[in-house]
Structure formats: C-alpha cells, structure tokens
Backbone atoms as SQL, in Angstrom:
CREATE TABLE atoms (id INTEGER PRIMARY KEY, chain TEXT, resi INTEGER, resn TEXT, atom TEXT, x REAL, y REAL, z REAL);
INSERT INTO atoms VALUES
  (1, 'A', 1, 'UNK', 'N', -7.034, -0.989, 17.666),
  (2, 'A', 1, 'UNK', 'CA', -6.866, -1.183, 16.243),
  (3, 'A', 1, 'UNK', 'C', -5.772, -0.247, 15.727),
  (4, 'A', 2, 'UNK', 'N', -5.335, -0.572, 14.661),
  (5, 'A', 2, 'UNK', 'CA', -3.895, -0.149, 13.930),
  (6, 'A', 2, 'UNK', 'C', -4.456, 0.303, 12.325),
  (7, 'A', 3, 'UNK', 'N', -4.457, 1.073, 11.996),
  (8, 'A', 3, 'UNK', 'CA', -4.629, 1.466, 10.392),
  (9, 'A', 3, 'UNK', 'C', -3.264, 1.863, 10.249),
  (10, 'A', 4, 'UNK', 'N', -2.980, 1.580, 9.142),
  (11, 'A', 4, 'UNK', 'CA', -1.984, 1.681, 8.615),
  (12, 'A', 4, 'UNK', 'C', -2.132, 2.222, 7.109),
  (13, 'A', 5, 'UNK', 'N', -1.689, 3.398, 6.933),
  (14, 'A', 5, 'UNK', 'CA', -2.338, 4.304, 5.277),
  (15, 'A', 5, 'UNK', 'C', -0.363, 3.935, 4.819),
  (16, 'A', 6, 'UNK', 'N', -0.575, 3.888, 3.459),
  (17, 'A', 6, 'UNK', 'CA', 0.598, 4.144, 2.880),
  (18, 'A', 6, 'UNK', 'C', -0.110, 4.903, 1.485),
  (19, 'A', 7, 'UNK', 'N', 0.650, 6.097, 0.990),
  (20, 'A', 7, 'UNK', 'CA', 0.370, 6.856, -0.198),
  (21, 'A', 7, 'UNK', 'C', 1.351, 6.776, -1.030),
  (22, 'A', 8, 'UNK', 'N', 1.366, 6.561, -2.554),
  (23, 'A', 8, 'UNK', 'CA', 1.961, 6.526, -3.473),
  (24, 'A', 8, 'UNK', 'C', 2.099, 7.212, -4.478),
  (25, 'A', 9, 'UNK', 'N', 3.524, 7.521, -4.992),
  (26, 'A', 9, 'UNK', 'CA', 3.383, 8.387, -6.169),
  (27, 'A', 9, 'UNK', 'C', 4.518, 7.536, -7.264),
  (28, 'A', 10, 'UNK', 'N', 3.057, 6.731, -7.973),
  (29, 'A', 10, 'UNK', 'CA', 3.897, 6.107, -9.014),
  (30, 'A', 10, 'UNK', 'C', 5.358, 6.653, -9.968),
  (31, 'A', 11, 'UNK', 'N', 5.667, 5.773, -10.606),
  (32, 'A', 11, 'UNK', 'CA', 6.396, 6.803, -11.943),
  (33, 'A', 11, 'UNK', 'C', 5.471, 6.941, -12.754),
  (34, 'A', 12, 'UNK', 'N', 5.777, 7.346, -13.922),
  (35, 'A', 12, 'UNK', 'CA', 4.711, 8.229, -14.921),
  (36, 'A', 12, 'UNK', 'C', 4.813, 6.880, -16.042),
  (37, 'A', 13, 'UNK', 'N', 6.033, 6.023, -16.594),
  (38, 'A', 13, 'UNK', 'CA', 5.267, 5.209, -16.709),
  (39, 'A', 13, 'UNK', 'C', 4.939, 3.314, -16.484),
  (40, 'A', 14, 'UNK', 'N', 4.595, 3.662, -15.182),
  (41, 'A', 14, 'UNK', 'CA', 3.346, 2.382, -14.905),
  (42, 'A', 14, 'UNK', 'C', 2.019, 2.724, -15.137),
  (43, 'A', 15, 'UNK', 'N', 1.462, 1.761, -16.026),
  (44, 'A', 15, 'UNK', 'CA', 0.514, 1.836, -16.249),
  (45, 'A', 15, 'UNK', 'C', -0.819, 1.599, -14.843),
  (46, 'A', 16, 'UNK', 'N', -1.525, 2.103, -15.721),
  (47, 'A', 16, 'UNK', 'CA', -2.920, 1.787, -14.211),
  (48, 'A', 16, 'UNK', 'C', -3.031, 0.562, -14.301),
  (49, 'A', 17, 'UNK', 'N', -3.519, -0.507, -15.411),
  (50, 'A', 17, 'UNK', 'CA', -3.132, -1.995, -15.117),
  (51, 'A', 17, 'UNK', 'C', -2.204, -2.570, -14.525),
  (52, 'A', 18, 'UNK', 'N', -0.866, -1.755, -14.283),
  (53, 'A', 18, 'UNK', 'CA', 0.290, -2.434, -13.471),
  (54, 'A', 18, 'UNK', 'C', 0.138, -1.899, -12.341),
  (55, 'A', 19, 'UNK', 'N', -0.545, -0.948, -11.827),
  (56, 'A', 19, 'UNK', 'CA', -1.106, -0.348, -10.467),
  (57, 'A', 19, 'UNK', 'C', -2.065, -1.131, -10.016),
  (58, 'A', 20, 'UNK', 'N', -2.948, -1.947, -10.562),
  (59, 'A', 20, 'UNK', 'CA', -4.284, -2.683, -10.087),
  (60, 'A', 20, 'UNK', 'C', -3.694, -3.845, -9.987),
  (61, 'A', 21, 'UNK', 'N', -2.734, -4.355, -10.912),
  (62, 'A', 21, 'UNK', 'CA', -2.008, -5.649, -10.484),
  (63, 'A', 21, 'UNK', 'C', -1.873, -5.574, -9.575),
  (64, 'A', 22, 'UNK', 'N', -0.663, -4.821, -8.874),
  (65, 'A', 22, 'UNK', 'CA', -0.166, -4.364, -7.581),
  (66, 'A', 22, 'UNK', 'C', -0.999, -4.525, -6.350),
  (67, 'A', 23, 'UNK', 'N', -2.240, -3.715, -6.548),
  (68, 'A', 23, 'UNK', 'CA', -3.161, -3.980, -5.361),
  (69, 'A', 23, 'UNK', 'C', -3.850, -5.297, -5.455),
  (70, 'A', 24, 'UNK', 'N', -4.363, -5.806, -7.107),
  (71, 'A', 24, 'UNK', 'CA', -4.655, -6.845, -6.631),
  (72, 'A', 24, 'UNK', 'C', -4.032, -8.153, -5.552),
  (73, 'A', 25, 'UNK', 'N', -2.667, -7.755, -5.906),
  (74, 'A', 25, 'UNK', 'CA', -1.676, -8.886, -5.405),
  (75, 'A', 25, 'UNK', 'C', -1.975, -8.135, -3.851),
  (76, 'A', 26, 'UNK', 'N', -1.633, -7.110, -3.376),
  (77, 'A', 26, 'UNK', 'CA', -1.853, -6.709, -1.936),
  (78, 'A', 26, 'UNK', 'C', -2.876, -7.553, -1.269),
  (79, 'A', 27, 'UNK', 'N', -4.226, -7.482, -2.194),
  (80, 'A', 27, 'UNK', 'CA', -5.445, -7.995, -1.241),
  (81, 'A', 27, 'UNK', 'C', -5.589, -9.190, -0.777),
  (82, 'A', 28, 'UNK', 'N', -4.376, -10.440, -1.627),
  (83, 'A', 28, 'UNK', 'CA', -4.625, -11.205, -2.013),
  (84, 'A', 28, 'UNK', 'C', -3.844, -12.046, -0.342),
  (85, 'A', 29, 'UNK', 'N', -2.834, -10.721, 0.283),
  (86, 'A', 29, 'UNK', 'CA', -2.432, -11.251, 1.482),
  (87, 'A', 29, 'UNK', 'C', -3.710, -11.507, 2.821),
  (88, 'A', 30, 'UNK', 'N', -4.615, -11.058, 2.554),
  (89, 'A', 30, 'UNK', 'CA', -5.825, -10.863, 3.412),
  (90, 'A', 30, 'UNK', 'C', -6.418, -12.749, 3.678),
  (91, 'A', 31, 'UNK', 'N', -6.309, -12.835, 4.884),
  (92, 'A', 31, 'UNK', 'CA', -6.458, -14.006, 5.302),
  (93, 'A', 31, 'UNK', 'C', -5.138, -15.084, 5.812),
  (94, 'A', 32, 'UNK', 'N', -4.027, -14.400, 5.179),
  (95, 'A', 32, 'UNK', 'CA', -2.612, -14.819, 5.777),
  (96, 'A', 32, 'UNK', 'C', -2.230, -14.800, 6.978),
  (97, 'A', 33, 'UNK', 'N', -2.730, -13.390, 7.185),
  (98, 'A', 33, 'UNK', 'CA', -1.775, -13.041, 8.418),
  (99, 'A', 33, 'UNK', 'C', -2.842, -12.645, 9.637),
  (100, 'A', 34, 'UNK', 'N', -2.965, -13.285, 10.662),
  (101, 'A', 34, 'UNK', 'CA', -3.609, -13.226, 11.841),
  (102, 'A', 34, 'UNK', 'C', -3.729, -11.783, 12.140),
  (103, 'A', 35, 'UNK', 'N', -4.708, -11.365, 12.728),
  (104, 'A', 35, 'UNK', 'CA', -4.841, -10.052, 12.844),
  (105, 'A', 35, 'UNK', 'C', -4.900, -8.702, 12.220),
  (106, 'A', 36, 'UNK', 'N', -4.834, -9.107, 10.532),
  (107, 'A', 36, 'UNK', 'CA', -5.117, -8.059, 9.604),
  (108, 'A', 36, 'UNK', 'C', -6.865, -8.177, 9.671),
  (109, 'A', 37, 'UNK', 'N', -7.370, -6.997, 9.576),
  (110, 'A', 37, 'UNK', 'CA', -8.768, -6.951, 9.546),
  (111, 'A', 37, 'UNK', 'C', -9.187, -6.385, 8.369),
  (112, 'A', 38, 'UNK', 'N', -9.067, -5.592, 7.605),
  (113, 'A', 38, 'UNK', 'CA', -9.154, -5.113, 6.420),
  (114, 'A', 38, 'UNK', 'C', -8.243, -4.831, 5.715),
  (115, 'A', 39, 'UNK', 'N', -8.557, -4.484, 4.083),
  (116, 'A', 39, 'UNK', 'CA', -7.540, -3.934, 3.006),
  (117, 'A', 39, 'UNK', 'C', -8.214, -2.854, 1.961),
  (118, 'A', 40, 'UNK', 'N', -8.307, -2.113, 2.329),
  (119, 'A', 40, 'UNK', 'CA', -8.800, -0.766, 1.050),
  (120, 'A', 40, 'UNK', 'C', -7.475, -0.201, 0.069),
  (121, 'A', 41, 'UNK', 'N', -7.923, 0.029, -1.219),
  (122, 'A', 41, 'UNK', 'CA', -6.814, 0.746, -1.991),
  (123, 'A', 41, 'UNK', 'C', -7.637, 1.636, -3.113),
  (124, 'A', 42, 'UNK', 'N', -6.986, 2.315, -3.440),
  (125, 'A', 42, 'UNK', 'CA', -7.600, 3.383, -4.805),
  (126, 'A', 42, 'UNK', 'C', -6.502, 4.443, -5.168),
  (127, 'A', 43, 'UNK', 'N', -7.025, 5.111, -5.880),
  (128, 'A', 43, 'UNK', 'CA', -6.858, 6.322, -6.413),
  (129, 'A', 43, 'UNK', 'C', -7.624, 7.491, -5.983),
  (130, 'A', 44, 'UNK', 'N', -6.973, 8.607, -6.003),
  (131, 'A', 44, 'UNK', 'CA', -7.723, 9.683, -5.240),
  (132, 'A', 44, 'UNK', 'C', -8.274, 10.555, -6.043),
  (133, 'A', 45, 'UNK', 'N', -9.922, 10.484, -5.793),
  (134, 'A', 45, 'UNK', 'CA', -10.848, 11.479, -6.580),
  (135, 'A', 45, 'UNK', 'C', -10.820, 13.027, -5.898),
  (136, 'A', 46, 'UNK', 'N', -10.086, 13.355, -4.584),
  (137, 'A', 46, 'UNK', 'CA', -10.559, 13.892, -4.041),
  (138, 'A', 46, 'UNK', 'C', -10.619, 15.681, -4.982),
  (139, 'A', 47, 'UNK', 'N', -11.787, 16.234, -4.581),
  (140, 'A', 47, 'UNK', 'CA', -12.028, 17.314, -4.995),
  (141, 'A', 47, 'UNK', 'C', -11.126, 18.708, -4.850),
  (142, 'A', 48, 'UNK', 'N', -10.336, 18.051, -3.592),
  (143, 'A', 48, 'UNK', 'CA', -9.754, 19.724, -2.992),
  (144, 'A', 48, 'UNK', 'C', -7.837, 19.434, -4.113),
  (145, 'A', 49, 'UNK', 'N', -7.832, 17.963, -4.530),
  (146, 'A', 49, 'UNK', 'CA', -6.790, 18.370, -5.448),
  (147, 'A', 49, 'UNK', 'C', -5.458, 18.495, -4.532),
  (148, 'A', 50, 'UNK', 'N', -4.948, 17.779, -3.374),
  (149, 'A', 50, 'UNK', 'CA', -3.986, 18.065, -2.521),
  (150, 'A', 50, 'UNK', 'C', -3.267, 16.786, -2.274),
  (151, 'A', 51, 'UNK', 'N', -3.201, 16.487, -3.310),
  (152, 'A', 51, 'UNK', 'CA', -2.671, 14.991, -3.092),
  (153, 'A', 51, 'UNK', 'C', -0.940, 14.917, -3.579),
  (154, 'A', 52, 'UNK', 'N', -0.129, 16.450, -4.197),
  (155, 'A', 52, 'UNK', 'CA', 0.897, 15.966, -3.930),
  (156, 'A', 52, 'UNK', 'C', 1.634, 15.224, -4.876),
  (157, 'A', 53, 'UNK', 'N', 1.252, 14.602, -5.799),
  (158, 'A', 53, 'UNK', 'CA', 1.935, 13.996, -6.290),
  (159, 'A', 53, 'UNK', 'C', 1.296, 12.201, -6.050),
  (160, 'A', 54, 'UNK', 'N', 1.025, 12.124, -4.719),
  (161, 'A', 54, 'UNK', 'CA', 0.707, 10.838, -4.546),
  (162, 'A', 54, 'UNK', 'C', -0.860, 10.618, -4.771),
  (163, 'A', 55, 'UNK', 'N', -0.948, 10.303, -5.947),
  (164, 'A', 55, 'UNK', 'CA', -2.255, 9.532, -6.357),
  (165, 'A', 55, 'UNK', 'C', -2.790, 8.216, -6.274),
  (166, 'A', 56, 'UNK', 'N', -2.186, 7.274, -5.473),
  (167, 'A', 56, 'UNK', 'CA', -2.732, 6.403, -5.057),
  (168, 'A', 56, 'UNK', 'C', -2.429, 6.034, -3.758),
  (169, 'A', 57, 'UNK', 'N', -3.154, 5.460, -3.177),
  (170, 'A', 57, 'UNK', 'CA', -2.859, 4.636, -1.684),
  (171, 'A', 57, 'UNK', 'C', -3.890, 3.199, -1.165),
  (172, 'A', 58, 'UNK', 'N', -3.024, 3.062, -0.193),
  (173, 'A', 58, 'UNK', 'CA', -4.224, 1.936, 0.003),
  (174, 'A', 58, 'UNK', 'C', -4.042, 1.769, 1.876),
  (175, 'A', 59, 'UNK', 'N', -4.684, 1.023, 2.734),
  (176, 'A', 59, 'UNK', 'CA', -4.725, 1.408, 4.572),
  (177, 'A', 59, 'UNK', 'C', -5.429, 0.066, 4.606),
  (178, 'A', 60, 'UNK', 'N', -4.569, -0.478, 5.229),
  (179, 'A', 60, 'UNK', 'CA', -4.713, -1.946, 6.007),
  (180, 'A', 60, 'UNK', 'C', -4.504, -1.446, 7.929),
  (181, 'A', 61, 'UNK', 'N', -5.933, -2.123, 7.638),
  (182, 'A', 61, 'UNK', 'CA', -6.258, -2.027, 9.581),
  (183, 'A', 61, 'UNK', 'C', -5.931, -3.556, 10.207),
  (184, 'A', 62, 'UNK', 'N', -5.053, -3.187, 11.292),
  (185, 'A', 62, 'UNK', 'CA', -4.895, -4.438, 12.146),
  (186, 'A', 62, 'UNK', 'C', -4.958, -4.340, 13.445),
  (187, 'A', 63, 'UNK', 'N', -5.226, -5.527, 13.787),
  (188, 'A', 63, 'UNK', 'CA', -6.273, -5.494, 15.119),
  (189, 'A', 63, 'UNK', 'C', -4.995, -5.368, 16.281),
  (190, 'A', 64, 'UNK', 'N', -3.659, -5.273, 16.542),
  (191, 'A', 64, 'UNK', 'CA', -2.759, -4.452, 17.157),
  (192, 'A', 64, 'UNK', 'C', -1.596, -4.476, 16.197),
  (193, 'A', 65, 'UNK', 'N', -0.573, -4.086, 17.457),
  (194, 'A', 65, 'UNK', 'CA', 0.763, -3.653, 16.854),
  (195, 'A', 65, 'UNK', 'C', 1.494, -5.027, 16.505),
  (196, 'A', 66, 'UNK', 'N', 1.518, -6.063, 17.186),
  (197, 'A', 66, 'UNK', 'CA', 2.005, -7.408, 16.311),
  (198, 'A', 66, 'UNK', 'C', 1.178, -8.145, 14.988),
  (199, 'A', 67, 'UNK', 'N', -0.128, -7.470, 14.840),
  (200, 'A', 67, 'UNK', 'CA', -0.265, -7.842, 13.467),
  (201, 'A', 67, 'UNK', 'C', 0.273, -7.367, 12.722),
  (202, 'A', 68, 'UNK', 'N', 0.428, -5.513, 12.728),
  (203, 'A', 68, 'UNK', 'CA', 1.234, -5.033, 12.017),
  (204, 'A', 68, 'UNK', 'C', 2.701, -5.827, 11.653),
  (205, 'A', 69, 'UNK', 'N', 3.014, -5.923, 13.032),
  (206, 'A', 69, 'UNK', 'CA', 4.637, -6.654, 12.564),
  (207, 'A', 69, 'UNK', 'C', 4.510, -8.018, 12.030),
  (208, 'A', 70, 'UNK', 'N', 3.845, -8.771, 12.319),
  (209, 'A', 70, 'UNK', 'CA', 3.597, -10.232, 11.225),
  (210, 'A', 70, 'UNK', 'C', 3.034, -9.861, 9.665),
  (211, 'A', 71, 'UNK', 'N', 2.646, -8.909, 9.530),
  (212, 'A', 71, 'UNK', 'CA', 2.695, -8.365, 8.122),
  (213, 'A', 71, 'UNK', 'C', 3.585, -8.031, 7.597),
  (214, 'A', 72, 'UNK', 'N', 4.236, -6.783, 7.966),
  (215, 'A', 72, 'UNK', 'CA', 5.734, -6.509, 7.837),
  (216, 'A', 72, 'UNK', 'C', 6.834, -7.311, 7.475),
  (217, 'A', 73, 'UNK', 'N', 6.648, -8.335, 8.141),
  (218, 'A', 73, 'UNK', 'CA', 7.604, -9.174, 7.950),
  (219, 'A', 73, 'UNK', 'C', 6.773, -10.783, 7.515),
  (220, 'A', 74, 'UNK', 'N', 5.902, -10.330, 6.890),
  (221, 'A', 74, 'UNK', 'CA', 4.934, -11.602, 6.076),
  (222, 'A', 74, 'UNK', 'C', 6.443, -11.610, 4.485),
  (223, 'A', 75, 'UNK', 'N', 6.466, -12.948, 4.301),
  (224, 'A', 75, 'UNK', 'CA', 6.834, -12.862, 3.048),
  (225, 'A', 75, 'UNK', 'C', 6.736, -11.913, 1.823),
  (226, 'A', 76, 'UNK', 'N', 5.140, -11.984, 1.541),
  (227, 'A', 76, 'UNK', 'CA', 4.713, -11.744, 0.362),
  (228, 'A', 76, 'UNK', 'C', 4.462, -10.160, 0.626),
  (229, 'A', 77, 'UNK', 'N', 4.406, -10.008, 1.674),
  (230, 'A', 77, 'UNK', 'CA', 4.702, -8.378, 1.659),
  (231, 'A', 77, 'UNK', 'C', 6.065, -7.846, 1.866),
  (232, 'A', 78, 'UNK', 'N', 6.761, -8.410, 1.971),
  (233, 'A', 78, 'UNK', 'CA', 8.084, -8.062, 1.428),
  (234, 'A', 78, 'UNK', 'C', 8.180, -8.008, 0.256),
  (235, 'A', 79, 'UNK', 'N', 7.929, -8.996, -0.439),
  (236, 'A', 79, 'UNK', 'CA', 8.399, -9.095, -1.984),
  (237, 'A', 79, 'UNK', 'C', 7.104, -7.970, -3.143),
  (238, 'A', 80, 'UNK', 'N', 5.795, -7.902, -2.403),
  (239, 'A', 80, 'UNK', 'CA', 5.134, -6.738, -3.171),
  (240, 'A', 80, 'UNK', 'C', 5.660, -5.427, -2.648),
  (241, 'A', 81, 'UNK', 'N', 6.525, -5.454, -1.529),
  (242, 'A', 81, 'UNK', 'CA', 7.118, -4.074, -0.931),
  (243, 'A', 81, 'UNK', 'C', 8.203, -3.359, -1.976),
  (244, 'A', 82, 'UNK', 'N', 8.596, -4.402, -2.506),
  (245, 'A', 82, 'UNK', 'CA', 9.483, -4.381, -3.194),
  (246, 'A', 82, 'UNK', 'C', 9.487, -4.145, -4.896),
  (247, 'A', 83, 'UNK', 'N', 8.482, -4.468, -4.944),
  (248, 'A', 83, 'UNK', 'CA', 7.816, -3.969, -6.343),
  (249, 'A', 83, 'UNK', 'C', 7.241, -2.721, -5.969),
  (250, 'A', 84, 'UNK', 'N', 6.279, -2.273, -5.179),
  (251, 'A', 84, 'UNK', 'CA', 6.268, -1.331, -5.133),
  (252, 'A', 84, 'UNK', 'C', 7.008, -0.111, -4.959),
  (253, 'A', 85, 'UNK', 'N', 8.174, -0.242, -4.121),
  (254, 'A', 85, 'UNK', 'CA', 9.226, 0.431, -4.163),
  (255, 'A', 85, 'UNK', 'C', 9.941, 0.851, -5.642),
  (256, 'A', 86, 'UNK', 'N', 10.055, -0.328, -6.534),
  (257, 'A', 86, 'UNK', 'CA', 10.602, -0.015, -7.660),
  (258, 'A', 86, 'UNK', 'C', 9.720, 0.586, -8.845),
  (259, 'A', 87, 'UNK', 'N', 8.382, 0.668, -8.247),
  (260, 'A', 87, 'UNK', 'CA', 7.250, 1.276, -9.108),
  (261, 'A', 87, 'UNK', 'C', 7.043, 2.717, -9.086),
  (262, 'A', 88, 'UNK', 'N', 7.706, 3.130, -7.823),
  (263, 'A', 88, 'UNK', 'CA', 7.362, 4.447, -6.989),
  (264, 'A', 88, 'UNK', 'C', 8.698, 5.802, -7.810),
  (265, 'A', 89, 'UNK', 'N', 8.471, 6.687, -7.718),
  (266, 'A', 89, 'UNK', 'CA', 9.249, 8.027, -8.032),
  (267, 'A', 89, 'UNK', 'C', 9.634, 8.139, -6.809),
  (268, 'A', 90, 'UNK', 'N', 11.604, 7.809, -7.062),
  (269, 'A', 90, 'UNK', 'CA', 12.494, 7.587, -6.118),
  (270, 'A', 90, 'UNK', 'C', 12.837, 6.344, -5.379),
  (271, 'A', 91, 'UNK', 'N', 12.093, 5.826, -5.759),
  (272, 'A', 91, 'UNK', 'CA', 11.722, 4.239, -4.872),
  (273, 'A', 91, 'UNK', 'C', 11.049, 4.638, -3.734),
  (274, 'A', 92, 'UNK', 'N', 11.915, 4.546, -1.999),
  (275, 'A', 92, 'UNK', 'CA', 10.990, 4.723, -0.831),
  (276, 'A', 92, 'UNK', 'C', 10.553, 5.829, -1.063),
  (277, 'A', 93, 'UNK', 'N', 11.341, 7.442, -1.331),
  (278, 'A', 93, 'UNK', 'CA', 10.800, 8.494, -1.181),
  (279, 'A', 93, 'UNK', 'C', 9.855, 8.880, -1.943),
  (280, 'A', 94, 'UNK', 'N', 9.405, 7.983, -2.934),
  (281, 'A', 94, 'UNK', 'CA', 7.541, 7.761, -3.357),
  (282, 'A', 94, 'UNK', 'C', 6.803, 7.438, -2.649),
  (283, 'A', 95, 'UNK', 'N', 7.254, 6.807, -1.594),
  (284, 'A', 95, 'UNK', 'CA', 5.996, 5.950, -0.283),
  (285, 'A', 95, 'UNK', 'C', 6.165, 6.930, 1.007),
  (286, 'A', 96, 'UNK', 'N', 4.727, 7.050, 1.246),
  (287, 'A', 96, 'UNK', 'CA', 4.801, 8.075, 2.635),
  (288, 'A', 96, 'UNK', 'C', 3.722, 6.867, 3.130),
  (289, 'A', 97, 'UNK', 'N', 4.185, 6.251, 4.740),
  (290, 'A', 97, 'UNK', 'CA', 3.652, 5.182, 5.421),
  (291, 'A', 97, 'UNK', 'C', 3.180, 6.471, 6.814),
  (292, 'A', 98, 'UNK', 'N', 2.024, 6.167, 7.282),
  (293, 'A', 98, 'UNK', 'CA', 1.253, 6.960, 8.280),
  (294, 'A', 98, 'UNK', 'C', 0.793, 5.475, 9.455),
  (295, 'A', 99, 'UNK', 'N', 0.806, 5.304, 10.087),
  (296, 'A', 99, 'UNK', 'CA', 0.297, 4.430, 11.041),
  (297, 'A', 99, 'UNK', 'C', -0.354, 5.339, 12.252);
C-alpha cells in the first residue's frame, strides 16, 4: 500500500467554504481510479501546535505505485491540482507531498 499525505497552507483569504469545496471535489475522484483505496482530509486540531503554517491536509492510500500514477495523471486531479495550487501561499511551495 501507498499513502500518500499532501499538507497545505492556504492563503489567508480562502475561505473555509472554498477549502471544503476543494476537498469535497477531491473525494468525489474516489471510485475513478482503480486502485485508490481511501480519501481522508481535514484541518489540524492537533494539540502540540506544529503545523507550520500548513493547516490543512488530506492522504489518499493506494493499493501500489501505479495507482498512484493513474491518479496523478487522472484528469480531474490535475485540474483540482491546479486549483489547489492557486489556493496555496506561493502556489507549489504551499504544498508539501510525503508519499
């Protein structure tokens, strides 16, 4: 299995409704693409406060490394890649991707 975390640090202003859009549209790839197994996203409650700047993320697990790449290169995750990018502080250098 493949998890795949990406963390985000919006701009200051998108709203949280234009952040939940966002993921809603993410989840909405679930069932597209062969070999994605899950989709989690949120905001971070965490207590210790080390988040950086990046307050949201979300970690799609896939069942190997070519699901990953049929995602990647899924349409519609290109084009929400791409909103998200333009949502982010800096564009990419708002997105930190962990696999």
């Amino acid at each position: 299995m493949i998890r795949h975390i990406v963390l985000l640090r919006f701009r200051s202003e998108v709203t949280g409704d234009q952040i939940d859009d966002l993921f809603a549209e993410l989840h909405q790839i679930r069932g597209k693409v062969p070999g994605l197994l899950d989709i989690t996203s949120g905001r971070s409650e965490s207590p210790e406060q080390m988040e950086r700047g990046y307050m949201h993320g979300f970690v799609v697990d896939f069942a190997d490394w070519t699901a990953l790449q049929a995602y990647q290169d899924h349409p519609e995750h290109q084009a929400l890649g791409a909103r998200l990018t333009a949502a982010s502080v800096g564009g990419k250098e708002g997105i930190l991707c962990f696999d």
